[in-house]
C-alpha positions in Angstrom: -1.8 -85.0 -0.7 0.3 -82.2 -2.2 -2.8 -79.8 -2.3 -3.3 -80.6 1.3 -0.2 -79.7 2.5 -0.3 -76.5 0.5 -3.6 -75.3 2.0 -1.8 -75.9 5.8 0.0 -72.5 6.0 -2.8 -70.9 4.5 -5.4 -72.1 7.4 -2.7 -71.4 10.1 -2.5 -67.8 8.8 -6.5 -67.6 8.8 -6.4 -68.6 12.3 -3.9 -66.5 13.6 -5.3 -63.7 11.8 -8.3 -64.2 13.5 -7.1 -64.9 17.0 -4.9 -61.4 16.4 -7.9 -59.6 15.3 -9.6 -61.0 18.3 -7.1 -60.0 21.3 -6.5 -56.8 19.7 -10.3 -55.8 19.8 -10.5 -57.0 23.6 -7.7 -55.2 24.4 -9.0 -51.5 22.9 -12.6 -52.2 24.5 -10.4 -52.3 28.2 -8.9 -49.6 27.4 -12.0 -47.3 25.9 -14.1 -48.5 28.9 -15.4 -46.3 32.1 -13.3 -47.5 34.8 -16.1 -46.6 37.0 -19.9 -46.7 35.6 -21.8 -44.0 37.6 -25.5 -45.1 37.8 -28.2 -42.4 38.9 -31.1 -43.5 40.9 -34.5 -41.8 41.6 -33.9 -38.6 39.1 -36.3 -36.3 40.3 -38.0 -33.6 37.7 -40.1 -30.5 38.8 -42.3 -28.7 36.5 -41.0 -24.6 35.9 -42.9 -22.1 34.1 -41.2 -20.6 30.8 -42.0 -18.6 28.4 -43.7 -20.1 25.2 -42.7 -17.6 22.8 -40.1 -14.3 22.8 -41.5 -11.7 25.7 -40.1 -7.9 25.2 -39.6 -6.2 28.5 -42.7 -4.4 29.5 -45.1 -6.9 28.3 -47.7 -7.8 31.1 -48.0 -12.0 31.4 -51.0 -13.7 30.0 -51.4 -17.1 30.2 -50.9 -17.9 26.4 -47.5 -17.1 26.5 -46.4 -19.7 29.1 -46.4 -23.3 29.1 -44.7 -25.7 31.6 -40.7 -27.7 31.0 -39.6 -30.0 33.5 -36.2 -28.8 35.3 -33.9 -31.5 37.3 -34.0 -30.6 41.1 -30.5 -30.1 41.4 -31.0 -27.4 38.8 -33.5 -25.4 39.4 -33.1 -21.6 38.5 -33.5 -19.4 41.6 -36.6 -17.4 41.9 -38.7 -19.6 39.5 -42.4 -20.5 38.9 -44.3 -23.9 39.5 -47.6 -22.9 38.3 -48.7 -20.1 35.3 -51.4 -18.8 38.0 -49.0 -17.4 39.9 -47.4 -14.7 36.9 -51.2 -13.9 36.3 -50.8 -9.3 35.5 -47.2 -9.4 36.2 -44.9 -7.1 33.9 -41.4 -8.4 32.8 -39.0 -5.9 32.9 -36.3 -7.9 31.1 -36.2 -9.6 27.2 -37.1 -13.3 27.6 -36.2 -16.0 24.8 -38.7 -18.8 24.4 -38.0 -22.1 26.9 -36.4 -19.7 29.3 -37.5 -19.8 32.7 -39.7 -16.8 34.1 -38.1 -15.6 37.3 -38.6 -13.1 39.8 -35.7 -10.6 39.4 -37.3 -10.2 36.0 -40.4 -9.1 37.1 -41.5 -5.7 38.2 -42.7 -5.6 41.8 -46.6 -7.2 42.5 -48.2 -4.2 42.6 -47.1 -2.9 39.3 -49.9 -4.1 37.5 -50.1 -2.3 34.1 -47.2 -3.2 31.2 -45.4 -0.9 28.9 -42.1 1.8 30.2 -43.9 3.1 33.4 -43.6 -0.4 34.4 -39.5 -0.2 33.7 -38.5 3.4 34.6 -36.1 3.5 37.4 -36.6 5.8 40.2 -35.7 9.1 39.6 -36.1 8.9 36.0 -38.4 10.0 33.2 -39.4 8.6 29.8 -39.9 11.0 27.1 -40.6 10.5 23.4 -39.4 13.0 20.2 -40.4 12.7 16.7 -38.3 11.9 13.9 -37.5 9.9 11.0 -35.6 7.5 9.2 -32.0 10.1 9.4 -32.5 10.5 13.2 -32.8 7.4 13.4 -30.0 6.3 11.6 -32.1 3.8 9.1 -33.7 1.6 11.6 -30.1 1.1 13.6 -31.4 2.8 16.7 -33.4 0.1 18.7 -34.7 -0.2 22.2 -31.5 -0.7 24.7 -28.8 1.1 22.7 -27.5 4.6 23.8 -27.2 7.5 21.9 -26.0 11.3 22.3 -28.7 14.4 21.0 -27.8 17.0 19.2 -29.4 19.9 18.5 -29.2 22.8 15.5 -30.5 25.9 16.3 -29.7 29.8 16.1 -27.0 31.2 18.7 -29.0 34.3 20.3 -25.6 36.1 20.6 -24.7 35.6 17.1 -27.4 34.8 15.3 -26.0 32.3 13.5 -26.9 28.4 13.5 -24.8 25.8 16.0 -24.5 22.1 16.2 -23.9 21.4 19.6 -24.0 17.7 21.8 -26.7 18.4 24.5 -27.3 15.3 26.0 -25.0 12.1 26.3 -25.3 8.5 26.9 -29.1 8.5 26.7 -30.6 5.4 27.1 -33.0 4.5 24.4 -36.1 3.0 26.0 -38.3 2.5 22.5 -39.1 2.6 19.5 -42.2 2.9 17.1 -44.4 4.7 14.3 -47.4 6.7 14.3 -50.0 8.0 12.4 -50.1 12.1 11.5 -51.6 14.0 8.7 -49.1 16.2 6.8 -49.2 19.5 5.7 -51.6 18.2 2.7 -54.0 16.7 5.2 -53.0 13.2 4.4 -52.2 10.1 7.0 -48.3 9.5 6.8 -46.2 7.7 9.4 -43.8 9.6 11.8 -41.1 7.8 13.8 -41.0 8.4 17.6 -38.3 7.6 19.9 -38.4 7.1 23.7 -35.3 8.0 25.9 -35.0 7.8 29.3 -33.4 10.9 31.4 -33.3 12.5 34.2 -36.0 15.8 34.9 -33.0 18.2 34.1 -32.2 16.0 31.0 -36.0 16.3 29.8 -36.1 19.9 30.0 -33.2 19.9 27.7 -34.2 17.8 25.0 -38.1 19.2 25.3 -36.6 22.8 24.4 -34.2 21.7 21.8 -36.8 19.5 20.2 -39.4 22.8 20.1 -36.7 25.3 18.9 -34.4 23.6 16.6 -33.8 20.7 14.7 -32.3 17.0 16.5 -30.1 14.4 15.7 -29.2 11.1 17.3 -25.3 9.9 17.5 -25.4 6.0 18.2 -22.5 5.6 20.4 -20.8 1.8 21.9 -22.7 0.3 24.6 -19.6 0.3 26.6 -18.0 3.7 26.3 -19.4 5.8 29.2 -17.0 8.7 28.9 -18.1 12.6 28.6 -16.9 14.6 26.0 -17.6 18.5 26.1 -17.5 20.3 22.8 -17.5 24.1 21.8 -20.4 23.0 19.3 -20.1 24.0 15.3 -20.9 26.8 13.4 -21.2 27.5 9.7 -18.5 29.6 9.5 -16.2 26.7 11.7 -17.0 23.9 9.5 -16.3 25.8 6.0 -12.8 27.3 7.2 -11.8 23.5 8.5 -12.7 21.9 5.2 -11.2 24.8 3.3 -7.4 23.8 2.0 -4.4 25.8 2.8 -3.5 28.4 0.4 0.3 28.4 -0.5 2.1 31.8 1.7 3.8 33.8 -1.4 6.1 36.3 -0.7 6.6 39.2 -2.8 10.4 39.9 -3.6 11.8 42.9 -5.1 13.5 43.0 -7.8 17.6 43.1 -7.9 19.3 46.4 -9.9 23.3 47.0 -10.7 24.4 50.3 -10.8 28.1 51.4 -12.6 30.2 53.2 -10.5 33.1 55.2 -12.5 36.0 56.8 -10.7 38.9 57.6 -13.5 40.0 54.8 -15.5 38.2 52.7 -13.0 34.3 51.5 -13.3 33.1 48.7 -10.7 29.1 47.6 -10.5 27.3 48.0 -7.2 24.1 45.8 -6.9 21.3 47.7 -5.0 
């Protein structure tokens, strides 16, 4: 009888521990739940052409580099593709990342059949290529769609002495690449060319300083456009502006007394 009564506040706990637990896990699932459950009906998907794998500007479509995602209706990206057969020859003139959608502002025009820079060069401007190497080049930092400045080293006719000077700024930078020369030994050795795109005046420019002297690319920010016009540098420039101030001495000459005696009386005059 005693254990009995001992086990009734024990039970009644239980139970209203229980009957607690309860309310309170009703009451946060009223409160975590939608208020209003949207339900979507007849989700309609249409197939979109994308590219299978990364695609450089320039490179003409083949049908091994595309393969089919589905798109929602509501979603579908302007100017896109339902079938690979239609991209058959076309040239991208943009970077696509693979599962991006093909579309047509990032294709040249129909009848531009044939890939590479021809297919990208805007009206009015020229692509022209320059050799170099690895300190043009800036180790491999120079890559197609940065900007760079040229400058050029060659003699000054009026002085005859050698000048750095910026000839050509903002140039866009249209490729990249190596080729195969024989050196002055006869031997097969790569040579880095780089392609820049510039106006007709612009390629004059950089044809004569790349025949008469020797170039070097400045990699300047995407973003800063402005013109800067410099007197150039010479030899003779650069060694007196890293040359440190020599101390300015002045020579001082040296202080004398003379003894002046009149009678009894001698005073000293300095001169």
């Amino acid at each position: 009888m005693k254990n009995w009564k001992a086990g009734v506040p024990i039970l009644l706990a239980l139970v209203i521990a229980v009957a607690g637990s309860l309310f309170i896990y009703n009451w946060i699932g009223r409160q975590t739940a939608p208020s209003k459950v949207v339900q979507v009906d007849n989700v309609e998907a249409v197939p979109v052409v994308v590219a299978a794998v990364d695609l450089a500007w320039g490179t003409q479509i083949t049908p091994e580099m595309l393969r089919m995602a589905s798109f929602l209706k509501e979603s579908l990206p302007n100017g896109h593709f339902s079938t690979p057969a239609d991209l058959k020859d076309r040239v991208l003139i943009a970077n696509l990342k693979q599962g991006e959608a093909i579309v047509e502002h990032r294709l040249a025009p129909k009848d531009i059949t044939t890939g590479g820079v021809s297919a990208i060069l805007p009206t009015g401007k020229r692509a022209l290529s320059v050799k170099g190497d690895k300190v043009i080049g800036i180790s491999g930092f120079i890559n197609p769609g940065n900007r760079v400045d040229v400058l050029v080293t060659l003699p000054d006719e009026t002085t005859k002495q050698d000048v750095t000077k910026i000839v050509l700024e903002n140039i866009p930078v249209l490729a990249t690449g190596t080729q195969i020369e024989r050196n002055a030994k006869g031997e097969p050795a790569p040579v880095d060319v780089y392609t820049l795109e510039m106006t007709p005046e612009e390629s004059e420019k950089l044809a004569l300083a790349a025949a008469k002297g020797k170039l070097q690319f400045a990699l300047r920010n995407i973003l800063d456009l402005e013109k800067v016009n410099t007197q150039g540098a010479t030899i003779a420039q650069t060694l007196n502006m890293a040359a440190p101030k020599r101390p300015v001495t002045r020579w001082v000459a040296p202080s004398s007394t003379v003894e002046v005696i009149r009678g009894s009386a001698m005073t000293r005059q300095k001169m």
